[in-house]
ROSE-4610 file (N, C-alpha, C; in Angstrom, 1 decimal, always signed):
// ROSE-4610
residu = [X/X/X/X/X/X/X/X/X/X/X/X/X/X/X/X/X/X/X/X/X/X/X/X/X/X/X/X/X/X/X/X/X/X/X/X/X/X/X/X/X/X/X/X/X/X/X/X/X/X/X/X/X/X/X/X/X/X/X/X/X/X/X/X/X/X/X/X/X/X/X/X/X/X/X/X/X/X/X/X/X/X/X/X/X/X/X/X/X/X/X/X/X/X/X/X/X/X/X/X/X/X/X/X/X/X/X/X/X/X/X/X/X/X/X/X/X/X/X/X/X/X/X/X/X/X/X/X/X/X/X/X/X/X/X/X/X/X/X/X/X/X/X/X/X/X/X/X/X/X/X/X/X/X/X/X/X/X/X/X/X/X/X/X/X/X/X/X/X/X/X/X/X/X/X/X/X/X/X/X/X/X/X/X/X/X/X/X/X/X/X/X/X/X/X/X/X/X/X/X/X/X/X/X/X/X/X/X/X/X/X/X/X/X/X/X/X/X/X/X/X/X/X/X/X/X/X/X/X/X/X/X/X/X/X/X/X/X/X/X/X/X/X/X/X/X/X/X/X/X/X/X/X/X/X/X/X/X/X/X/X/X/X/X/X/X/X/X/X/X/X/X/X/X/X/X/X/X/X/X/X/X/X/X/X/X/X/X]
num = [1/1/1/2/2/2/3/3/3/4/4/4/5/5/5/6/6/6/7/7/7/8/8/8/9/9/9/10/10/10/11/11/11/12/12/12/13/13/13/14/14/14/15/15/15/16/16/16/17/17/17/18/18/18/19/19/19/20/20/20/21/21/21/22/22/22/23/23/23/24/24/24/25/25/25/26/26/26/27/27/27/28/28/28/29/29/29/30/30/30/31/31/31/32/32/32/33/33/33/34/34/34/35/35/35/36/36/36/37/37/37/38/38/38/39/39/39/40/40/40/41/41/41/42/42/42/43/43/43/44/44/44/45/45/45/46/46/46/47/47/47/48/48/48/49/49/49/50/50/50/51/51/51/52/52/52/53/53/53/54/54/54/55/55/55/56/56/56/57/57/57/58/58/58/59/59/59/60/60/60/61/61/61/62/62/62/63/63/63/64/64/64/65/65/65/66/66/66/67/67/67/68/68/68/69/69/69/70/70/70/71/71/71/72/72/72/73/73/73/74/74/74/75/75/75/76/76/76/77/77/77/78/78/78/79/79/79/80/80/80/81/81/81/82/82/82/83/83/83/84/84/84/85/85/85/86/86/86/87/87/87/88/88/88/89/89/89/90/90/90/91/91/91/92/92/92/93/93/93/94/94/94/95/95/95/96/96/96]
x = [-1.7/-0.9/-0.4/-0.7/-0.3/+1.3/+2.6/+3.3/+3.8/+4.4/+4.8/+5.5/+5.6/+6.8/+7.5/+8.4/+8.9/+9.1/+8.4/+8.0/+9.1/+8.9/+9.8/+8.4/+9.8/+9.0/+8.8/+9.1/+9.0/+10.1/+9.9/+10.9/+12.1/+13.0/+13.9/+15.1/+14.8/+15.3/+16.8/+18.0/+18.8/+18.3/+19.3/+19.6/+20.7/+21.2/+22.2/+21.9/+22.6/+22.2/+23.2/+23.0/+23.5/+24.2/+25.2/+26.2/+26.6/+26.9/+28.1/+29.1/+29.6/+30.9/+30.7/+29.6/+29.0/+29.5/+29.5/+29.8/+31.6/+32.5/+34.0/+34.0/+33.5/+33.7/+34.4/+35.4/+36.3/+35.1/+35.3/+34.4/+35.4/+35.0/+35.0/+35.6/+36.7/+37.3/+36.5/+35.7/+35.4/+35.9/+36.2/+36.8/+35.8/+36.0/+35.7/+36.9/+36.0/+37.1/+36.5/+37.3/+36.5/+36.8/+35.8/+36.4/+37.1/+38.4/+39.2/+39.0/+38.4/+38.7/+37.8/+36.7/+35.9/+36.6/+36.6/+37.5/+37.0/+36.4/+36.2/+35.1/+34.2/+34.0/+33.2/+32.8/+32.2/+33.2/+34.5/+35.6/+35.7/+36.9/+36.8/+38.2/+38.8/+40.0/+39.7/+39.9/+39.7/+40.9/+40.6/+41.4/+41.0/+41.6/+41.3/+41.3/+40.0/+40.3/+41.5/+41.5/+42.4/+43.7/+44.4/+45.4/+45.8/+45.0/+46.0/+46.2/+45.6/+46.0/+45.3/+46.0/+44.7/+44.4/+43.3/+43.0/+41.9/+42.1/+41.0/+39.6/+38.4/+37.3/+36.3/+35.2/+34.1/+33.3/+31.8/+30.7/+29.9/+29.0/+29.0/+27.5/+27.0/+26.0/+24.8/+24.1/+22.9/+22.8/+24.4/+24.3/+24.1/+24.6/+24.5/+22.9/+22.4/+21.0/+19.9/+20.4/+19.7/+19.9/+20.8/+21.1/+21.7/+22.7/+23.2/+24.0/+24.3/+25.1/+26.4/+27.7/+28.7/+29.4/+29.7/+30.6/+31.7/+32.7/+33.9/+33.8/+34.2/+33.9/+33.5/+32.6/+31.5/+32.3/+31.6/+32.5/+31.4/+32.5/+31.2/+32.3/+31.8/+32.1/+32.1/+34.0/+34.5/+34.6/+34.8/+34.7/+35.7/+36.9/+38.3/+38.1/+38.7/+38.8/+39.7/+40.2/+41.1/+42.1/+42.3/+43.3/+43.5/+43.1/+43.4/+43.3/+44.4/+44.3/+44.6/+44.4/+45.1/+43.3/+42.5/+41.1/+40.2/+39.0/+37.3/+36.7/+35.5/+34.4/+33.2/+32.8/+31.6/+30.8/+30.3/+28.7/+28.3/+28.5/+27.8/+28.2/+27.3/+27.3/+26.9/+27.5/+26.6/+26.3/+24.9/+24.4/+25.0/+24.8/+25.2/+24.4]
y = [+124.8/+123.8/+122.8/+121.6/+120.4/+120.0/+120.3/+119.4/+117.9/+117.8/+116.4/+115.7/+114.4/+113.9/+113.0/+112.7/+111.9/+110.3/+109.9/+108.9/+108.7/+107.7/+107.7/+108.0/+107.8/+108.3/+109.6/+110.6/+112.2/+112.7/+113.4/+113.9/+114.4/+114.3/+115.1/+113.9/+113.0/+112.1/+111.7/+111.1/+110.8/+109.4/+108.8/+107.8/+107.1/+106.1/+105.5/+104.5/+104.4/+103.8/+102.3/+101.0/+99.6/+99.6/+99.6/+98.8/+97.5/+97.2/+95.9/+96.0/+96.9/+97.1/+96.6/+96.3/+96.4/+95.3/+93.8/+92.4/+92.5/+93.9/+93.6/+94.0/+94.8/+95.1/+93.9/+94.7/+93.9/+92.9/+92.1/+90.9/+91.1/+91.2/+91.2/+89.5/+89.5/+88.3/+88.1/+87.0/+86.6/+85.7/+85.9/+85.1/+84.8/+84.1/+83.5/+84.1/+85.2/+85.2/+85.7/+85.7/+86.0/+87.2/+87.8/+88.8/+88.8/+89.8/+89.8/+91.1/+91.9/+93.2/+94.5/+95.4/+95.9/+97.2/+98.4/+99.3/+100.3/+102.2/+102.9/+102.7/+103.5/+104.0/+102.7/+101.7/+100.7/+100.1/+99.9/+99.4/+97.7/+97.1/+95.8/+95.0/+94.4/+93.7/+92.2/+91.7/+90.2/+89.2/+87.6/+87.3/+86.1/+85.8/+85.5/+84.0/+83.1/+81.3/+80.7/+81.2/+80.1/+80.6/+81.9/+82.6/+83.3/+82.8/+83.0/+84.7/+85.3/+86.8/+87.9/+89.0/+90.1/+91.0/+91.6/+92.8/+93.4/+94.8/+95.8/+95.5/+96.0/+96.0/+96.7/+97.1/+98.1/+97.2/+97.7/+97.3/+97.8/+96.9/+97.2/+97.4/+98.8/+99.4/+99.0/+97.6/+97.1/+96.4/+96.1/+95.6/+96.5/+97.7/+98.8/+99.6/+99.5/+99.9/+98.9/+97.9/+96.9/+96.6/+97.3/+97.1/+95.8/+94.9/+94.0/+94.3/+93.3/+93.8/+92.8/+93.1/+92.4/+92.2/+90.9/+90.8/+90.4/+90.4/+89.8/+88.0/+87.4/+86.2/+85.5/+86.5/+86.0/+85.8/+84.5/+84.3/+85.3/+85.6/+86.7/+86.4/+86.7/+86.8/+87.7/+88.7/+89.6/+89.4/+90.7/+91.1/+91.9/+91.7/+92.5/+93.1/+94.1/+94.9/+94.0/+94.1/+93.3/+94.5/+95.4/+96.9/+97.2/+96.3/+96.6/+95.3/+94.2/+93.8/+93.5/+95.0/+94.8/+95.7/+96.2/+96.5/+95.7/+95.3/+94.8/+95.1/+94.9/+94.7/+93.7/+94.1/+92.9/+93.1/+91.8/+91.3/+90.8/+89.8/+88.6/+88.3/+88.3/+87.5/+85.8/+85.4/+83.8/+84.1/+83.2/+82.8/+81.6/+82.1/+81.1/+80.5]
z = [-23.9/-24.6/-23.5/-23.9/-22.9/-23.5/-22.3/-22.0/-22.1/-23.7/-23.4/-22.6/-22.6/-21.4/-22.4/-22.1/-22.9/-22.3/-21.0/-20.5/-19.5/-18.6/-17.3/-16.2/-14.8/-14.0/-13.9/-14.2/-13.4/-13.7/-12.5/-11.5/-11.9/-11.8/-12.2/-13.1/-13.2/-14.0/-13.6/-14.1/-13.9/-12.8/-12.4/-11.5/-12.3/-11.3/-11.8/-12.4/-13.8/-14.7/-14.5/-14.8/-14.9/-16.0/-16.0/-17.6/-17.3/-18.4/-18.6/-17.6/-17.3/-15.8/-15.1/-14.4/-13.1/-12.5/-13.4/-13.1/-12.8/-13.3/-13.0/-11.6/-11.0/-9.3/-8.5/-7.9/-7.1/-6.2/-5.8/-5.2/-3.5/-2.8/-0.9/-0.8/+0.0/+0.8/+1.8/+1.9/+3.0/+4.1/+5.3/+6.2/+7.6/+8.5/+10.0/+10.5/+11.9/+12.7/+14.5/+15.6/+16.9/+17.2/+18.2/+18.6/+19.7/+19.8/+21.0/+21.7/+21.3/+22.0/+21.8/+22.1/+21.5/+21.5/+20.5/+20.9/+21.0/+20.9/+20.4/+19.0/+19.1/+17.7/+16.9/+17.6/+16.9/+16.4/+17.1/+15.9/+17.1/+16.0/+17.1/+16.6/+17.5/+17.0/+16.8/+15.6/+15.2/+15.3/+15.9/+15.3/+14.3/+12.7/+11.9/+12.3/+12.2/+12.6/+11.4/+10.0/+9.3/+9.5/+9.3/+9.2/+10.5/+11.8/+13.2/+13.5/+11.9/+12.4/+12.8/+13.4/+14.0/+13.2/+13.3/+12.2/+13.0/+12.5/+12.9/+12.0/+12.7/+11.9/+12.2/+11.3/+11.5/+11.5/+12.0/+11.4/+10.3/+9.7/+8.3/+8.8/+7.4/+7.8/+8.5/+7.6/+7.6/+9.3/+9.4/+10.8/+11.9/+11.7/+12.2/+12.5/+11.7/+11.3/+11.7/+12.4/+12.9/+14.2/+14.8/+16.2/+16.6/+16.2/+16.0/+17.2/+18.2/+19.4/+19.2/+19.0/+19.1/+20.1/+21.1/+22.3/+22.0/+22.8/+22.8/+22.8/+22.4/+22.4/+21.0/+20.4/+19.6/+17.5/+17.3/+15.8/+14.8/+14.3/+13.2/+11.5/+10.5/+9.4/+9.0/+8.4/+7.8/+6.5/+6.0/+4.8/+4.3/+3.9/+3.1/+1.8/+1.7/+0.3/-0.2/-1.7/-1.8/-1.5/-1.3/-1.5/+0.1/+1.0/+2.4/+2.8/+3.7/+3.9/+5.6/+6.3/+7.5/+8.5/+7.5/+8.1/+7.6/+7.8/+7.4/+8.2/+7.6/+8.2/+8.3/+9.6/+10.3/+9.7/+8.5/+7.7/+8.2/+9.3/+10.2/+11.4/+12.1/+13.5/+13.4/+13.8/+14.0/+15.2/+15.0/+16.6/+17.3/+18.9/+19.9/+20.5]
């Protein structure tokens, strides 16, 4: 006796499904800022070009996974949760 499927790919089914939700997700602050200081841990101290102020920061995966080298000196573009505004993380390097 042959096995129906009930169509899909396979496999064990599930994956994450898309709703109407998806579009409320908090949206990331973006800012310009330099680096002052490299620390530990891939971490880095910024200081922000519009708002004068410092903040800690990570790098963010894809930049990570890319081997993206960040110096002291260099303007890169951060990214804020709205729920933290004293950590982010590095999305961009500009070139020099």
């Amino acid at each position: 006796m042959a096995r129906k499927f009930s169509g899909g790919r396979g496999g064990r089914g599930g994956g994450k499904r898309k709703g109407p939700d998806e579009s409320n997700k908090e949206e990331g602050i973006q800012l310009e800022g330099i680096i002052l200081e490299i620390l530990p841990n891939q971490q880095f101290r910024i200081k922000l070009v519009e708002t004068e102020q410092e903040v800690l920061a990570y790098v963010a995966g894809k930049m990570r996974r890319h081997w993206i080298r960040i110096m002291v000196g260099d303007t890169v573009t951060v990214e804020f949760s709205p729920y933290d505004m004293d950590r982010c993380r590095i999305v961009y390097r500009a070139r020099t």
